[in-house]
C-alpha positions as CSV (number, residue, x, y, z in Angstrom):
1,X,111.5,88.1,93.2
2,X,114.5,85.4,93.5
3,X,117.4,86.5,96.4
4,X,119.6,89.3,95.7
5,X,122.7,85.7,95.3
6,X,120.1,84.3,92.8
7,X,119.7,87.7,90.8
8,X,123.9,88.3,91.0
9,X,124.4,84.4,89.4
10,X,121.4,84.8,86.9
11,X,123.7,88.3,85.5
12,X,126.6,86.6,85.9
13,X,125.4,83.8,83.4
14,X,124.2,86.5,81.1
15,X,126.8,88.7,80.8
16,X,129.4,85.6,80.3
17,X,130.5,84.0,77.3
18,X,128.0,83.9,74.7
19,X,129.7,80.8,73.0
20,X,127.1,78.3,71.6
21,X,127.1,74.6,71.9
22,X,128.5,72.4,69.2
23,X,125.9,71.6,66.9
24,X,123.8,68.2,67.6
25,X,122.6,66.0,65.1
26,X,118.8,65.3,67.1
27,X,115.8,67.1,66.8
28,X,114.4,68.9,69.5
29,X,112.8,66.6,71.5
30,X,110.7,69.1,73.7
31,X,109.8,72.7,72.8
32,X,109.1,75.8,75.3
33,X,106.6,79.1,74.6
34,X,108.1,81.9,76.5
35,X,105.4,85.1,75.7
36,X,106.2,88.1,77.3
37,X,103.3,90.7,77.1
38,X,103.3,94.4,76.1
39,X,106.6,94.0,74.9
40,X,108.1,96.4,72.6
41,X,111.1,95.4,70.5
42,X,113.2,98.0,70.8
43,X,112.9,97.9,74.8
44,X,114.9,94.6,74.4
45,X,119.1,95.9,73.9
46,X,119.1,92.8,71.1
47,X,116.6,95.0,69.3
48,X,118.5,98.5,69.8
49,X,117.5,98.9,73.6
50,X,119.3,99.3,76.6
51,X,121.4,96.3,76.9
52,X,121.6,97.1,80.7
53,X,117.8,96.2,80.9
54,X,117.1,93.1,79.6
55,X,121.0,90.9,79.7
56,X,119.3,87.4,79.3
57,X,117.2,88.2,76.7
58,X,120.3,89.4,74.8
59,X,122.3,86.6,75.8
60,X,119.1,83.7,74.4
61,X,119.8,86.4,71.1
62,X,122.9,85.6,70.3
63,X,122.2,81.6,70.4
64,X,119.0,82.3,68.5
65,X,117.4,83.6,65.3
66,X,116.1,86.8,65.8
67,X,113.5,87.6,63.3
68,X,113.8,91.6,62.7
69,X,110.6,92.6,61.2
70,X,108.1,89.6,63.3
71,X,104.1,90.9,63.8
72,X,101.7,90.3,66.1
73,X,98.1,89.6,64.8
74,X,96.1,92.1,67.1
75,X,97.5,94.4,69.9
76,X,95.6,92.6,72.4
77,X,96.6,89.4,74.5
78,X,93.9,87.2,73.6
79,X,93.6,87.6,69.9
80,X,97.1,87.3,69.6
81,X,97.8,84.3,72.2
82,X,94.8,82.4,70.3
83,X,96.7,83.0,66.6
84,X,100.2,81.7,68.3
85,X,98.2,78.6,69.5
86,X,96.0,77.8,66.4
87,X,98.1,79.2,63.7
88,X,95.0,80.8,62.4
89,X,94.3,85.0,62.1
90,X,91.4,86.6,64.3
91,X,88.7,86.4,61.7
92,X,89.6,82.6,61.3
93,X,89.3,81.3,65.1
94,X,87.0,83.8,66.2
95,X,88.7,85.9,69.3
96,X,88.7,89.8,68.0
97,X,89.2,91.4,71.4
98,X,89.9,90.4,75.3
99,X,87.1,89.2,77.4
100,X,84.4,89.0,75.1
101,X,85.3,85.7,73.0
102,X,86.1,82.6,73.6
103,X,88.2,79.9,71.2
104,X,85.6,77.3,69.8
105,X,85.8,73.6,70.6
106,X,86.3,72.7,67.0
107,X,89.9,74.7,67.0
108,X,92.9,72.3,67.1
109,X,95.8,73.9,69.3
110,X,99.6,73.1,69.5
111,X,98.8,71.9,72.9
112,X,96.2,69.5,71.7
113,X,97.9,68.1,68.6
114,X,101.2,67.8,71.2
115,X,99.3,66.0,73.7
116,X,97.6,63.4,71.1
117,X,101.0,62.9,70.4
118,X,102.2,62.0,74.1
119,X,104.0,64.9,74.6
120,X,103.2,66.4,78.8
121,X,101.8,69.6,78.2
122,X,101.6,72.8,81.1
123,X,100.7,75.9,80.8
124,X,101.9,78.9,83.3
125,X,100.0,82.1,82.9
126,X,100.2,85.0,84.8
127,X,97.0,87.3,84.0
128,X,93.1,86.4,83.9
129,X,93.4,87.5,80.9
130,X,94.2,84.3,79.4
131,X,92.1,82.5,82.3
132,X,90.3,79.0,81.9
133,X,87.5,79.5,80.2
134,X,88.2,81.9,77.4
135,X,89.4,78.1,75.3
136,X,93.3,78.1,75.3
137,X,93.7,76.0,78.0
138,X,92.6,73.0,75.5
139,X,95.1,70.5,75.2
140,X,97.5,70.9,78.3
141,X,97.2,68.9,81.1
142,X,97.8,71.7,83.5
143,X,96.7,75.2,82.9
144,X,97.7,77.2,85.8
145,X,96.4,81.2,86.5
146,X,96.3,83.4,88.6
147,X,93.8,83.7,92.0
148,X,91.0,86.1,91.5
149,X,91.0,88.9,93.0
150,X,87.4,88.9,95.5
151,X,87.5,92.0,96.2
152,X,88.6,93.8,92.8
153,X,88.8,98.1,93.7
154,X,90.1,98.9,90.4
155,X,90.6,98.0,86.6
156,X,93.6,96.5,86.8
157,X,93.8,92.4,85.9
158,X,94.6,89.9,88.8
159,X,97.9,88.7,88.0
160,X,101.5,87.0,89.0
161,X,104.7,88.6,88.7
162,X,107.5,86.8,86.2
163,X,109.4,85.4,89.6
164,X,106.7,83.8,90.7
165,X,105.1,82.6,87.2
166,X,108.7,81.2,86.6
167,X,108.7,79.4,90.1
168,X,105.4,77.2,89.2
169,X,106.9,76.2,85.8
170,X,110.3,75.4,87.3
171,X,108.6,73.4,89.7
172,X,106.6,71.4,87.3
173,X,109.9,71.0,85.0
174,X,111.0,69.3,88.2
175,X,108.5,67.0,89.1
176,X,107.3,66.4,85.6
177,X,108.1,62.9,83.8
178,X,111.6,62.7,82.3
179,X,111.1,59.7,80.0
180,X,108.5,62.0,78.0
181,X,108.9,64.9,75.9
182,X,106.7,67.7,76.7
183,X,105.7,71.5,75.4
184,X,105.4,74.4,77.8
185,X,104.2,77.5,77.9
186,X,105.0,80.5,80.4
187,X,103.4,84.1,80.0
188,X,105.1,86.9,81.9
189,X,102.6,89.8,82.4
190,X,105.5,92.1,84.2
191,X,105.5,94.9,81.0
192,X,102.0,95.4,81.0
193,X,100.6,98.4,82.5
194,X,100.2,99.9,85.9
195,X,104.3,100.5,85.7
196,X,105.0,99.5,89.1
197,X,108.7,97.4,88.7
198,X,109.5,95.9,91.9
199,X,113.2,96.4,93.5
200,X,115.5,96.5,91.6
201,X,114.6,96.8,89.0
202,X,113.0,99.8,89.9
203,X,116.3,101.5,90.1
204,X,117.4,100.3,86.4
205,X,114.9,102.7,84.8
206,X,113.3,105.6,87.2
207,X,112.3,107.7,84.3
208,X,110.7,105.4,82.3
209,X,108.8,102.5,84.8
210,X,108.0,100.8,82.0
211,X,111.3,99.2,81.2
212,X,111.8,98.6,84.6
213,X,109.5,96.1,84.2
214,X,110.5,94.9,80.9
215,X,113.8,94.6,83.1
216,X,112.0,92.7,85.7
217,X,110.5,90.2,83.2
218,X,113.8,89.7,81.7
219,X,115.1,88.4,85.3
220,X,112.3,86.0,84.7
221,X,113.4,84.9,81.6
222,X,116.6,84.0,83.1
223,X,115.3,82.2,85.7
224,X,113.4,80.5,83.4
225,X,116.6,79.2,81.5
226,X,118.6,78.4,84.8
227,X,115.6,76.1,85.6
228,X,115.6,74.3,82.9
229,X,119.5,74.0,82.6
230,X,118.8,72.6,86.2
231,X,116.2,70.0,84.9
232,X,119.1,68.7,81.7
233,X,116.8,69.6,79.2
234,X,118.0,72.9,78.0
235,X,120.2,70.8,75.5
236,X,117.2,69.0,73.6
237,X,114.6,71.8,73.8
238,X,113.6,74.3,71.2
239,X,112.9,78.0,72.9
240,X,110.9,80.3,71.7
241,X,110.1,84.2,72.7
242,X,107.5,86.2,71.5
243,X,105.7,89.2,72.7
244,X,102.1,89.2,71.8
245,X,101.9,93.1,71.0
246,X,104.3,96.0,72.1
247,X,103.1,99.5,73.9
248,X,102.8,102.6,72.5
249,X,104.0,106.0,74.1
250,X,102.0,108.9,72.6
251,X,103.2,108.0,68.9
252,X,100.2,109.1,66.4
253,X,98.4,110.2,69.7
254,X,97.9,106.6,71.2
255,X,99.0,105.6,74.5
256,X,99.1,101.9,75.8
257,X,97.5,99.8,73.2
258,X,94.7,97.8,71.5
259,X,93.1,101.0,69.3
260,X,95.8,101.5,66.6
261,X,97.6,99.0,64.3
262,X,100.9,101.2,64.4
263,X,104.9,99.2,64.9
264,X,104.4,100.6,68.3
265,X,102.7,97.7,69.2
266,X,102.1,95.6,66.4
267,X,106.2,94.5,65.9
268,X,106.9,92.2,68.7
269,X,110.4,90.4,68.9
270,X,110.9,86.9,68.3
271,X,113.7,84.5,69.2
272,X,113.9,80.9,68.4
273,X,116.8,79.2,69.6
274,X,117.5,75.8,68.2
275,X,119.2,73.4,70.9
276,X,122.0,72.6,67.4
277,X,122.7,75.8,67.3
278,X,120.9,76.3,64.0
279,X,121.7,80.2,62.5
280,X,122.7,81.4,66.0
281,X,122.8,84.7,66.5
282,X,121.8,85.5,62.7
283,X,119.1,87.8,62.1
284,X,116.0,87.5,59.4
285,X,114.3,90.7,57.8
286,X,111.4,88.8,56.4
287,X,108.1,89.1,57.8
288,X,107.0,86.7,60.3
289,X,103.7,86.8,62.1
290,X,102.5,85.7,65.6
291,X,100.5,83.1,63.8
292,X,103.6,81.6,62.8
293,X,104.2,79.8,66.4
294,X,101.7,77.3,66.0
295,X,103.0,75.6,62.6
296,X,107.0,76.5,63.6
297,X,106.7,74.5,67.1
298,X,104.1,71.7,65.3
299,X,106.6,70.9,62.4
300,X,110.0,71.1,64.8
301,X,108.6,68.4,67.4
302,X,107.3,65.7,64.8
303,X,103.7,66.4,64.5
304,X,104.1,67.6,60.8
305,X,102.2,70.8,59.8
306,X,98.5,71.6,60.7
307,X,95.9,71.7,58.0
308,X,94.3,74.8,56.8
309,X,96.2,77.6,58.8
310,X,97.9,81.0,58.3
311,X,100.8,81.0,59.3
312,X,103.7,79.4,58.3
313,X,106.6,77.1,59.9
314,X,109.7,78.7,60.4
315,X,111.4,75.6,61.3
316,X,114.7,75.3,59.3
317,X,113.7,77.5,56.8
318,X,113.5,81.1,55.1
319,X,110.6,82.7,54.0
320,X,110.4,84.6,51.0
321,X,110.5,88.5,50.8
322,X,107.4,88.4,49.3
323,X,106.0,87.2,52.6
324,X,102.9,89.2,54.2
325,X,100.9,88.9,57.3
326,X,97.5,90.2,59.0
327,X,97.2,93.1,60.7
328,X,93.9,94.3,62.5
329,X,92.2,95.6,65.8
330,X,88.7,95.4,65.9
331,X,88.7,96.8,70.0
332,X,87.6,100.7,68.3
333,X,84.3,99.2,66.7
334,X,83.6,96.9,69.7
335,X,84.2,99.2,72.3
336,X,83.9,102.5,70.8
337,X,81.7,102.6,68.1
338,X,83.7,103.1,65.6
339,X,85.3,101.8,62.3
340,X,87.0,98.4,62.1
341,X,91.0,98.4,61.2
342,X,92.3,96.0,58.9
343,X,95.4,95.9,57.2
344,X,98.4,93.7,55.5
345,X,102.1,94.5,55.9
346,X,105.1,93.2,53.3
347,X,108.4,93.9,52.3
348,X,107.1,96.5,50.8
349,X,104.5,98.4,52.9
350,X,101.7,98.3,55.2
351,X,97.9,99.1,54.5
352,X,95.5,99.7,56.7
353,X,92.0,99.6,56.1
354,X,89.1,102.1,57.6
355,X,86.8,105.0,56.8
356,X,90.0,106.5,56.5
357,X,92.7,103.7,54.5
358,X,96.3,104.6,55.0
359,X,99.4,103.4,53.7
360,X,102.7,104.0,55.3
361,X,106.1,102.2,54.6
362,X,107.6,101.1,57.9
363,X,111.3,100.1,56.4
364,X,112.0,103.0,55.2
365,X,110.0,105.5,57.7
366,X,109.8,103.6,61.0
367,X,108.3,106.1,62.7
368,X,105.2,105.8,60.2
369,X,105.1,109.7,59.5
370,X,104.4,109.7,56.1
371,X,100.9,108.8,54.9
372,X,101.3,108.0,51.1
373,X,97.9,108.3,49.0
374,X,95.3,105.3,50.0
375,X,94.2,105.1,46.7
376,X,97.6,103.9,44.4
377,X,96.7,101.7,42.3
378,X,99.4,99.3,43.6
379,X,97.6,99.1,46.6
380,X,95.4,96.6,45.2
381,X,97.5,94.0,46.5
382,X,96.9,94.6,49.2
383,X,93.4,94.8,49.5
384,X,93.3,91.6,47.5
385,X,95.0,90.1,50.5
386,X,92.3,91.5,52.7
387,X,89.1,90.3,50.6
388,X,90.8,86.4,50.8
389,X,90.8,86.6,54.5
390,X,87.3,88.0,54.5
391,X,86.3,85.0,52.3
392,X,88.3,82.1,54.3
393,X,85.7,80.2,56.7
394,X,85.9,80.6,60.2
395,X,86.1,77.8,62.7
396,X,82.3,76.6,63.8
397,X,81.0,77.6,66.8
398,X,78.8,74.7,69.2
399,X,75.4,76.0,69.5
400,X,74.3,77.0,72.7
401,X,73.1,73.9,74.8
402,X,69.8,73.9,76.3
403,X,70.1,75.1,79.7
404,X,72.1,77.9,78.5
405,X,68.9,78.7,75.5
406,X,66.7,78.3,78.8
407,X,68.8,80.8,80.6
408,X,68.4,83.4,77.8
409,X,64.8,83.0,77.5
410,X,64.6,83.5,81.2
411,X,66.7,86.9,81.0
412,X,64.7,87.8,77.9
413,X,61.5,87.7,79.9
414,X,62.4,89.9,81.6
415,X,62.7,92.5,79.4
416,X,65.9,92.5,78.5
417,X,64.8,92.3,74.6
418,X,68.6,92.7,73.0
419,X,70.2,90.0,75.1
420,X,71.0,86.9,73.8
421,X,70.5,87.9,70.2
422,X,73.2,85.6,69.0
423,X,76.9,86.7,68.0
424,X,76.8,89.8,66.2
425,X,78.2,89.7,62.4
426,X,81.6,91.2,62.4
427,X,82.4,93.6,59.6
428,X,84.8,91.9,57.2
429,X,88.4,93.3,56.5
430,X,87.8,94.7,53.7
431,X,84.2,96.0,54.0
432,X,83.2,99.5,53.9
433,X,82.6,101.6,56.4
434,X,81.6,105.4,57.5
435,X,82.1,105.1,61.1
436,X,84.8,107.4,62.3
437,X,88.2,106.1,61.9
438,X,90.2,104.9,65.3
439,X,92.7,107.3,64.5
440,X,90.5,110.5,63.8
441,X,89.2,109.4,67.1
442,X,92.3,109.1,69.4
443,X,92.0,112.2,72.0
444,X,88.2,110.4,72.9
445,X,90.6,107.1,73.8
446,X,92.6,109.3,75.7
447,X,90.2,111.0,77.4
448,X,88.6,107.0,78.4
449,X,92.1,106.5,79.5
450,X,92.2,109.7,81.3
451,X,88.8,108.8,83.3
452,X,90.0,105.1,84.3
453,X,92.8,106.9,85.6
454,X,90.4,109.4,87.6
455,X,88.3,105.7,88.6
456,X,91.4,103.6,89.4
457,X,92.2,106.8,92.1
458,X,89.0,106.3,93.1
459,X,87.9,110.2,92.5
460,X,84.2,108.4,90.9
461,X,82.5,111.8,90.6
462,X,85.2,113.4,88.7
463,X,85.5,110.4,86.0
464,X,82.1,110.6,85.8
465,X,82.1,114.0,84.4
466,X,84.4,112.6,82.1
467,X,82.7,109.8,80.8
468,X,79.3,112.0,80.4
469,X,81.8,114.0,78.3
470,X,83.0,111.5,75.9
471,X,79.3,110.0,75.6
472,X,77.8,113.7,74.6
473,X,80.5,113.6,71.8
474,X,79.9,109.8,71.2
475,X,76.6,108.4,72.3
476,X,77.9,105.0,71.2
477,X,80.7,104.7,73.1
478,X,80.2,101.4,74.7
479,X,83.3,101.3,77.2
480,X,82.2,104.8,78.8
481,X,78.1,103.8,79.2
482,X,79.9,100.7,80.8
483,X,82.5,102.6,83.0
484,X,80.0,105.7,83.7
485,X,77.6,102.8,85.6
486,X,80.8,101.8,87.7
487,X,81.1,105.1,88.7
488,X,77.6,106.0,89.7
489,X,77.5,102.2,91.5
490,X,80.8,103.2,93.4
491,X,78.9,106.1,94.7
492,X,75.2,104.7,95.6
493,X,73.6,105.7,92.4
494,X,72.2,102.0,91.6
495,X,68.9,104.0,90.4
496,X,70.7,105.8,88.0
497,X,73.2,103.2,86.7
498,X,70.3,100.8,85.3
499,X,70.3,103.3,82.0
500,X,73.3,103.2,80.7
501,X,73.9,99.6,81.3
502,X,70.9,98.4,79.4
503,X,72.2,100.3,76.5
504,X,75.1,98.5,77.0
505,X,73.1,95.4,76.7
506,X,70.7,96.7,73.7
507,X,73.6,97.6,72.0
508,X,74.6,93.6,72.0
509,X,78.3,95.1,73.9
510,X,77.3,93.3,77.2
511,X,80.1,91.5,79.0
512,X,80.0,89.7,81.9
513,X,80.9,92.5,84.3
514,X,77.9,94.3,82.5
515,X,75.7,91.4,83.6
516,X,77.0,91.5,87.2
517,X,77.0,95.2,87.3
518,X,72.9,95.4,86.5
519,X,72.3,92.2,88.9
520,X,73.4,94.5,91.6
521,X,71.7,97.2,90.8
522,X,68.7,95.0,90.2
523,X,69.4,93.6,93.8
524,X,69.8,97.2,95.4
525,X,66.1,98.1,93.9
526,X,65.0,94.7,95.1
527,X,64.1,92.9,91.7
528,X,65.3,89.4,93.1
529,X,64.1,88.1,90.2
530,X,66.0,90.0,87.7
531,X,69.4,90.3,90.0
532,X,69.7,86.1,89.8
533,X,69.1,85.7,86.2
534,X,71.5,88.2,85.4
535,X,74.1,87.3,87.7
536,X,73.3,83.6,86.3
537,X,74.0,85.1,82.7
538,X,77.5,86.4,83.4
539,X,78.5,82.8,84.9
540,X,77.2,81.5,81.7
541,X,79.2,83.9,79.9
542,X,82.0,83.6,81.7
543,X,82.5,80.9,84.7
544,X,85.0,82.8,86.5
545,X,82.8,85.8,86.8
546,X,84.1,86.3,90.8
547,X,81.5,88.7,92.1
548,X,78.6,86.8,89.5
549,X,79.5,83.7,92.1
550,X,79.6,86.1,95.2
551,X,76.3,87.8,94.8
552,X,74.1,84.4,94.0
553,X,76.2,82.7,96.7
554,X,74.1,86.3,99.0
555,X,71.1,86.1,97.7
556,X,70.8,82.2,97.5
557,X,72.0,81.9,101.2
558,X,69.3,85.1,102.1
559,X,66.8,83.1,100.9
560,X,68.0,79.3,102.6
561,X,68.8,77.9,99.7
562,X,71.6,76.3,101.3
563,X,72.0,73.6,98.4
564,X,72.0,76.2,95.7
565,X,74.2,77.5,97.5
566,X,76.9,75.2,98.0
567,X,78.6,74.3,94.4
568,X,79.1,78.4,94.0
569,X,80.8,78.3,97.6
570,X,83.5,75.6,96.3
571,X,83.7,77.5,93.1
572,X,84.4,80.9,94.6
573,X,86.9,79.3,97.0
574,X,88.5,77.8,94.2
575,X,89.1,80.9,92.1
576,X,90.3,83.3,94.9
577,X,91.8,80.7,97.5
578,X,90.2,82.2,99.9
579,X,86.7,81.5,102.2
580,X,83.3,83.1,101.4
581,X,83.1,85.7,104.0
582,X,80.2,84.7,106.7
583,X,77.9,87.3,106.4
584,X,78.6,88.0,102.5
């Protein structure tokens, strides 16, 4: 975090005069992505919050529209990140949870169309999350994320504070070419969970850590302005803020997010500021959606609007009340076993769409108490809306090259008959379904949240338990086989883990942590064989895959195969910054 003289001017600016430049007569020549995660809107004082807690954020509000009623896609940083960046909704580019998806090659970004155009393009992340890898770096120039961590103890992501995410795009804006116009975009993690706000913000919110960090990522914000008022662009750049999905608290039974499509963390806030001054400080009640970034940013810096998207541009212009968007989180069916959630939210209402529809009106019952009957027949609108997404193509995906077919033979071979099958066909929004419902099944996400808790504290034996309850209730709860091997590996059991994890993989729910996990146990019982191919998988299904690197980088050295070896060596190094340990 910035010096106690840096934090004292950065509130000093904020809390001072909220007058707005005179209007200019250019368009913005450059245009800055400011996504803060886990964001709630009414954290934010601009949105009814504490206006204590977040002072620059309320300050960019009052020289910016502030769209009331904006949506995020998915509550999950990936799916949404991938809509703001394409324009498109989940079942169009492709990425329906974290981790497990990756944004095709044939998908035209912001960044890409920006760069074509000779805009500089940077991108400042601050969570593995949105690592290299998982597609949205195409397009920019730089993409810049975090270390990994090599020596990961618990769940939690690697990641950067907003201070020091900040410093590395302030220090691009200041080395960076000023004859050329550029785009850039800077993710602040701080909100998302463990709540551990660092001083002082720490002290803003002791009850409630959680704002603390929103309070903490709000410094960043203001560092993020002061940097590029220092770099004279601030004047002839359009700034945007968007929160990718907000955090729920125990409303309808949910805590954090990703399982439930509720306003807890599907509303996000949304800011644009126009460097004219264009509707400062005026407010919008239509819809907007996540998936409007894309086309807003595309049309305001000259690139016109992309072809065959979802969203719409929001540049200089109202939408109409009869304005929808897509709602859905398809995390229960993927990593619990059970039913897809769809929906579509208006003006009017918002439908969602399981085993168990619902239909709730947020603008008139924001806490989303009272279920109206699934089955009006008005509600046909809304399904309609659902069946033409299910219909709309999605973006191709390459086929697999041939050393990667080669790998999956290799791993088949070994008897690992469900791997490699191909990508699974996703339900479509509207399709039927008699899995159980994500809601019906809330206290069995708790419980998963309760035994990551147990895991994280390292107390394995007691999360155990807990897992082996949740799977006697659910057999098909993918995330608890998956965690209930970490737990028996964290305590020697490698025998014992094998089980579970190749249901994981027979199942088709195998991730690359899946593939590592089993190559260990594989190495433990001393199949060689069968620990390298799968370690090899989860590099082919995701490069980054830290410990993947560090266990072939072992077992290729065991066996001097010094040249196989060496290219992991400069790859591990390069991930984590630091030296393989001798010996490892």
């Amino acid at each position: 975090m910035g010096s106690a003289r840096d934090i004292l001017v950065l509130l000093g600016y904020a809390l001072g005069s909220a007058a707005c430049k005179p209007a200019e007569a250019e368009p913005p020549r450059s245009a800055v992505l400011l996504t803060l995660d886990t964001t709630r809107g009414d954290a934010l004082g601009c949105y009814g919050g504490r206006p204590e807690l977040t002072p620059h954020l309320d300050r960019l509000a009052t020289e910016s529209l502030l769209y009331e009623r904006a949506y995020t896609v998915a509550p999950l940083t990936l799916p949404a990140h991938a809509s703001m960046m394409t324009g498109l909704y989940p079942p169009r580019h492709g990425i329906r949870d974290n981790g497990a998806f990756t944004l095709p090659r044939s998908a035209e970004t912001l960044a890409e169309r920006a760069r074509a155009a000779g805009f500089e393009t940077a991108a400042f992340v601050s969570s593995v999350v949105l690592d290299q890898g998982f597609g949205l770096e195409q397009g920019f120039e730089i993409y810049a994320a975090p270390r990994h961590d090599s020596q990961q103890v618990t769940s939690h992501y690697s990641d950067l504070r907003a201070s020091q995410v900040v410093a590395r795009a302030r220090r691009w804006l200041e080395e960076r070419d000023p004859a050329r116009p550029f785009f850039l975009w800077v993710h602040i993690w701080d909100p998302h969970g463990p709540y551990e706000p660092p001083p002082p913000f720490n002290r803003l919110a002791p009850e409630h850590p959680y704002l603390g960090e929103v309070a903490a990522a709000d410094a960043g914000v203001g560092l993020l302005v002061q940097g590029l008022r220092e770099a004279n662009v601030w004047d002839s750049t359009l700034f945007a803020v968007v929160a990718d999905h907000g955090e729920a608290f125990f409303e309808h039974g949910e805590f954090s997010h990703g399982v439930l499509c509720q306003d807890t963390t599907m509303r996000v806030p949304f800011l644009l500021r126009y460097p004219d001054g264009y509707r400062a400080g005026e407010r919008e009640s239509a819809i907007a959606s996540v998936a409007d970034v894309a086309p807003t940013l595309s049309v305001a810096l000259g690139l016109g609007l992309p072809g065959n998207i979802d969203g719409e541009s929001l540049f200089r212009r109202s939408v109409g009340p009869e304005r929808g968007a897509y709602l859905e989180s398809y995390h229960g069916y993927l990593a619990y076993g059970w039913s897809p959630l769809a929906g579509w939210v208006d003006g009017q209402g918002k439908y969602l769409h399981s085993s168990m529809p619902e239909f709730t009106t947020p603008q008139n019952d924001p806490d989303e108490q009272r279920e109206q009957a699934a089955d009006r027949t008005d509600l046909e609108r809304y399904r309609g809306h659902l069946a033409r997404i299910g219909q709309l193509e999605p973006l191709p995906r390459s086929s697999a090259g041939p050393e990667n077919e080669a790998l999956r033979a290799k791993v088949r071979s070994l008897g690992y008959a469900g791997f490699g099958q191909g990508e699974e066909r996703l339900p479509k929004p509207l399709e039927p379904s008699e899995l159980p419902s994500p809601k019906s099944r809330i206290a069995e996400h708790r419980q998963g949240l309760d035994a990551l808790g147990l895991f994280n504290a390292g107390r394995y034996a007691e999360a155990e338990a807990l897992h082996r309850q949740i799977l006697a209730g659910n057999p098909r709860n993918y995330h608890s086989l998956e965690r209930l091997a970490v737990c028996l590996i964290r305590q020697q059991r490698f025998t014992e883990a094998i089980a579970p994890l190749q249901q994981v993989i027979d199942f088709g729910r195998a991730s690359a942590s899946s593939y590592v996990n089993l190559g260990i146990c594989m190495r433990k019982a001393g199949n060689l064989e069968r620990a390298v191919a799968l370690f090899e998988q989860a590099l082919a299904t995701d490069p980054n895959q830290v410990r993947a690197l560090g266990n072939l980088i072992g077992l290729h050295r065991a066996a001097g195969r010094a040249a196989s070896a060496a290219p992991l060596l400069e790859r591990f190094e390069q991930l984590t910054g630091t030296p393989f340990p001798d010996g490892g």
